[in-house]
C-alpha positions as CSV (number, residue, x, y, z in Angstrom):
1,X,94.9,-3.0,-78.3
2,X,92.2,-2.2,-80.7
3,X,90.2,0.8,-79.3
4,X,86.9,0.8,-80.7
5,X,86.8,-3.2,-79.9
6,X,87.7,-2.4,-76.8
7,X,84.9,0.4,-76.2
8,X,82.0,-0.8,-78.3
9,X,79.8,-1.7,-75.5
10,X,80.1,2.2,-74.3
11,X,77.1,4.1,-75.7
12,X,77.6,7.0,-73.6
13,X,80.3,9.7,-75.5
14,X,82.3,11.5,-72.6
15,X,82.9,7.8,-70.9
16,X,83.6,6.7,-74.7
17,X,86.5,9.3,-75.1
18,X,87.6,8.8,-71.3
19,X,88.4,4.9,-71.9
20,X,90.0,6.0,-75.5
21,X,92.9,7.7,-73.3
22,X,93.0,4.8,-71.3
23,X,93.0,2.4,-74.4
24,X,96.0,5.0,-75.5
25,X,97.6,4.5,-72.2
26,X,97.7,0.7,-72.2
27,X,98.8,0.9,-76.0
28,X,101.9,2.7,-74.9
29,X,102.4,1.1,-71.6
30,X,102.7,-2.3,-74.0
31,X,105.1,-0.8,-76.3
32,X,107.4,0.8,-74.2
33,X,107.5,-0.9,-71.1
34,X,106.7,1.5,-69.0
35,X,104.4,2.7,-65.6
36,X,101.8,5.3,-66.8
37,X,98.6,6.3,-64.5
38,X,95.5,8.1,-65.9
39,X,93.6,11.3,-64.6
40,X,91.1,10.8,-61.4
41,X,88.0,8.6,-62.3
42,X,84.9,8.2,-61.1
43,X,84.1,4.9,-59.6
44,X,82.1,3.7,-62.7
45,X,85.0,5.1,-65.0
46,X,87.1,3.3,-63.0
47,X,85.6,0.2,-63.3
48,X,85.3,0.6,-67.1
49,X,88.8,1.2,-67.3
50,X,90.1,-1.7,-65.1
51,X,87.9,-3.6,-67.4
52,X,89.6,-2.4,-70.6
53,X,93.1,-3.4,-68.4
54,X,92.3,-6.6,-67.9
55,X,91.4,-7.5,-71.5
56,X,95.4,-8.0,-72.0
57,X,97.1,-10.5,-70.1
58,X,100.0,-8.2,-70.7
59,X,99.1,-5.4,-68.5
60,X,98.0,-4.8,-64.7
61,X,97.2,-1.8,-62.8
62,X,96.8,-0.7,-59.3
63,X,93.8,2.1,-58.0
64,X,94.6,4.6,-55.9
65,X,92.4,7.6,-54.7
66,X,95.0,8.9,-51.7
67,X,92.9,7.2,-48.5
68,X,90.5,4.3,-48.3
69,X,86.9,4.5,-50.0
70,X,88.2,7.9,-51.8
71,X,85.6,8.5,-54.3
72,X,87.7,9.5,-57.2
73,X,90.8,7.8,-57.9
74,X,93.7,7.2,-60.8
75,X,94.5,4.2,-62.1
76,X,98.1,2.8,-62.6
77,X,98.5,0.8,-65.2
78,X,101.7,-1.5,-66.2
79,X,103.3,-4.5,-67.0
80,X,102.0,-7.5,-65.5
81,X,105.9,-8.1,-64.4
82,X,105.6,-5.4,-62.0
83,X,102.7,-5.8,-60.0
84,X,105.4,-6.5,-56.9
85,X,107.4,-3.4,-57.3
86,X,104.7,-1.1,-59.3
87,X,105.9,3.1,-58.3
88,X,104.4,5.2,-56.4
89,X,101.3,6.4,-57.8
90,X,102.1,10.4,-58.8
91,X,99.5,12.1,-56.7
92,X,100.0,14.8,-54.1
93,X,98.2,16.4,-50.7
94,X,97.5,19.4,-49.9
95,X,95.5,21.7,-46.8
96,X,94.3,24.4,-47.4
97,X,93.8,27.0,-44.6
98,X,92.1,30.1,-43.8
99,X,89.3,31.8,-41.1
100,X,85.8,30.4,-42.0
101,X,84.5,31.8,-38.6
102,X,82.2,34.4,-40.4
103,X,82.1,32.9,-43.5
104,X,81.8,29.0,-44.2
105,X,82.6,28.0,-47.1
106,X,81.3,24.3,-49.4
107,X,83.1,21.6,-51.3
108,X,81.5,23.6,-54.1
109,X,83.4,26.6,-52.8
110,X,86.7,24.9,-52.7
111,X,86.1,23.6,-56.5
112,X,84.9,26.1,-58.2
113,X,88.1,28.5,-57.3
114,X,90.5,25.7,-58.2
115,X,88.4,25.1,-61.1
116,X,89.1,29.2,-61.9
117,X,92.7,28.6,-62.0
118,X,92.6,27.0,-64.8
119,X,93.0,23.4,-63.9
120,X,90.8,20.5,-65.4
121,X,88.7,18.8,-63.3
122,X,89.6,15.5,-64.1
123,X,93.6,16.2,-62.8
124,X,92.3,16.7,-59.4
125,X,90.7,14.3,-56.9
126,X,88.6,14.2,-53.4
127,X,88.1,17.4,-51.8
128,X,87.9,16.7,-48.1
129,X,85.9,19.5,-46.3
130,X,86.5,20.4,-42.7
131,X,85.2,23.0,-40.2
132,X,88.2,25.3,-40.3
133,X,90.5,23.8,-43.4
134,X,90.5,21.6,-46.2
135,X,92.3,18.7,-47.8
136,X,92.7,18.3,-51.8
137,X,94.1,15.5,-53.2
138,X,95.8,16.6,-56.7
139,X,97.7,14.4,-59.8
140,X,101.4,16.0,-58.7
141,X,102.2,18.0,-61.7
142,X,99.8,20.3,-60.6
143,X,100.4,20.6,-57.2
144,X,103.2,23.7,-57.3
145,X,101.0,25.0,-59.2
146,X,98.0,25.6,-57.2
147,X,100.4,26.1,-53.5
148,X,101.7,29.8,-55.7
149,X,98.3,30.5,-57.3
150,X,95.4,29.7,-54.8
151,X,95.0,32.8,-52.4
152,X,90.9,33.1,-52.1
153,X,88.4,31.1,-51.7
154,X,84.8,32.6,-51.6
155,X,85.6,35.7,-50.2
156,X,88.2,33.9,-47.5
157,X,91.8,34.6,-48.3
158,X,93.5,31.2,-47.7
159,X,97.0,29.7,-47.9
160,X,98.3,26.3,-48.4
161,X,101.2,24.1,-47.5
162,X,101.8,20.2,-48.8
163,X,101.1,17.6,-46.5
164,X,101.5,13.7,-45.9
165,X,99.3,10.8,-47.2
166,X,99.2,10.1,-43.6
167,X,97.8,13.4,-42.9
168,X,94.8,12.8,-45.1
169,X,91.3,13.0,-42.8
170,X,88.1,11.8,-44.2
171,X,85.1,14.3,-43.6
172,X,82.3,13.5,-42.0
173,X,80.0,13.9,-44.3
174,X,76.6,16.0,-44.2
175,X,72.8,15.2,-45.3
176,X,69.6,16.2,-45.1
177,X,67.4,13.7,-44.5
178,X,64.4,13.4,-46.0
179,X,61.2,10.5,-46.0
180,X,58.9,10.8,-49.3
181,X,56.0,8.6,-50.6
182,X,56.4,8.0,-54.5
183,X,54.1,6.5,-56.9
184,X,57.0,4.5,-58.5
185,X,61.1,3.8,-58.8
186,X,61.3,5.3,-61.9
187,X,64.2,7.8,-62.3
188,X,62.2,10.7,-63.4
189,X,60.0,10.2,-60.8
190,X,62.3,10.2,-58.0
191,X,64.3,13.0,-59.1
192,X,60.8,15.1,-59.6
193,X,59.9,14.3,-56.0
194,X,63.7,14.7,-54.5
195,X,64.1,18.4,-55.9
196,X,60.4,19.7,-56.2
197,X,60.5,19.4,-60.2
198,X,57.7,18.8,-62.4
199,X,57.9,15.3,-64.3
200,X,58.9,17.0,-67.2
201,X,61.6,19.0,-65.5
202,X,63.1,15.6,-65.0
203,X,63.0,14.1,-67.7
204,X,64.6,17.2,-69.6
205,X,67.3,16.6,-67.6
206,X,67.6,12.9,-67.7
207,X,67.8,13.2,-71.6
208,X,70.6,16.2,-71.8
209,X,72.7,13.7,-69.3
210,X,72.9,15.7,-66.6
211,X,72.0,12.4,-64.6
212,X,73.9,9.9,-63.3
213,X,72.8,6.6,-61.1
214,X,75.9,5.1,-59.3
215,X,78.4,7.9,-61.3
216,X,76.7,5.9,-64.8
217,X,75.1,8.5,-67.1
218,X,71.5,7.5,-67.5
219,X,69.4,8.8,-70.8
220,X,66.1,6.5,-70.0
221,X,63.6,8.7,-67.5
222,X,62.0,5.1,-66.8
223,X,64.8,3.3,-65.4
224,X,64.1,1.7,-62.1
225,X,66.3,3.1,-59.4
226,X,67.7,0.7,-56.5
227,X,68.0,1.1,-52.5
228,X,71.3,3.1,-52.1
229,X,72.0,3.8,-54.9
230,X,73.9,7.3,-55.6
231,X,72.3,9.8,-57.9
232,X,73.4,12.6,-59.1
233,X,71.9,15.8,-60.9
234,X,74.1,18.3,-62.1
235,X,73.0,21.7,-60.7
236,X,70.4,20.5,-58.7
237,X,72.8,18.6,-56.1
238,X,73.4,14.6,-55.1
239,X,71.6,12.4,-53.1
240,X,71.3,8.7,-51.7
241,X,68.0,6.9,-52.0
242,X,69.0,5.4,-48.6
243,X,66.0,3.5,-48.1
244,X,63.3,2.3,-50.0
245,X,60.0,1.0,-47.8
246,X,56.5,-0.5,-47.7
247,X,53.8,0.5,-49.8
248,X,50.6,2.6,-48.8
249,X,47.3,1.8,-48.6
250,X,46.9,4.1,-51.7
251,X,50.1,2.3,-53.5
252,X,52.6,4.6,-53.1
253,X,56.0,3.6,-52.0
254,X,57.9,4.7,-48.8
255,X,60.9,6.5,-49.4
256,X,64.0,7.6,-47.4
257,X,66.4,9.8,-49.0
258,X,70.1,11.5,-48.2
259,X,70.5,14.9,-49.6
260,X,74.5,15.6,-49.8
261,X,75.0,19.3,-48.6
């Protein structure tokens, strides 16, 4: 499998170099016969890799984020022979526990200490907040790994144990709500209104890729943004334009939003 035929379409450079590991992963899954799975994607990494996949007749592969509708996921790939009997995907669970009673603690939290061990972000997946715990869904060579090392998080000490697929629970997610009126769809415009920012705030960030619109990097401040779409902004926060209404009398457009927090 040629890899720059493969990824020419990509103009972004991170998701460029992602789908070059998974170009090297189907090369080597075609030569020796093998199962191989990448690191956790993001949807739209995931998509671009299944893509890649299916470009050979030779190959399949199988996604797998731990639960259903789990944002970031692997992607087992190999031969198209053993789509029946494909293995186990190699990802682990684990909960981890301590008392949040005076002092909650974020997803954020939860990343940024397993983030300080060392570990790469792409080798772990969901983090599923709860009131009193946490599940993390991990690529299994790691897993040992963070049981021995992970003691704090914040300024909690925790512990951890493994647990069951079964055991996973999806959080119930958290927003604030918001309704805004916006002169237009455009991306810059939207993200000025969503976090306060001056136009030009925005579109500094839009053009250092810190913005992404349904997990896609987006370098063009005038894109039009969609009804539900996702957006992210990195160190602002994430958001989902949840709604998008009737026009004003003075033209401006009728917003709802969902601030992820």
């Amino acid at each position: 499998m040629d890899k720059l035929r493969v990824t020419n379409h990509i103009k972004d450079d991170d998701l460029r170099i992602k789908m070059y590991r998974v170009v090297d992963i189907c090369n080597s899954v075609l030569k020796n016969y093998e199962y191989r799975q990448t690191d956790f994607l993001n949807p739209f990494e995931i998509k671009n890799a299944v893509a890649i996949v299916n470009s050979n007749q030779d190959l399949a592969c199988r996604i797998d984020g731990g639960y259903d509708d789990a944002e970031r996921s692997v992607l087992s790939i190999f031969p198209y022979y053993q789509q029946v009997e494909s293995p186990d995907v190699e990802i682990s669970f684990l909960q981890i526990d301590g008392n949040f009673k005076f002092s909650s603690v974020s997803h954020r939290d939860y990343l940024g200490a397993i983030l300080g061990l060392g570990i790469k972000r792409e080798k772990i997946g969901d983090i599923l907040v709860h009131e009193d715990y946490c599940q993390l869904i991990v690529e299994s060579e790691i897993s040992d790994y963070i049981i021995y090392n992970l003691d704090k998080v914040g300024n909690n000490r925790v512990s951890l144990k493994s647990i069951d697929r079964s055991d996973i629970i999806k959080s119930s997610q958290t927003f604030d709500e918001r309704s805004l009126t916006i002169s237009s769809l455009r991306l810059d415009n939207i993200i000025s209104s969503v976090f306060k920012l001056s136009r030009q705030e925005a579109t500094k960030l839009i053009d250092s890729g810190f913005v992404s619109v349904n997990y896609e990097k987006i370098y063009k401040n005038s894109s039009l943004v969609e009804g539900e779409s996702v957006i992210s902004v990195r160190k602002k926060g994430k958001f989902i334009l949840s709604e998008v209404g009737d026009t004003t009398r003075k033209g401006k457009i009728k917003i709802k939003t969902k601030i992820f927090v």
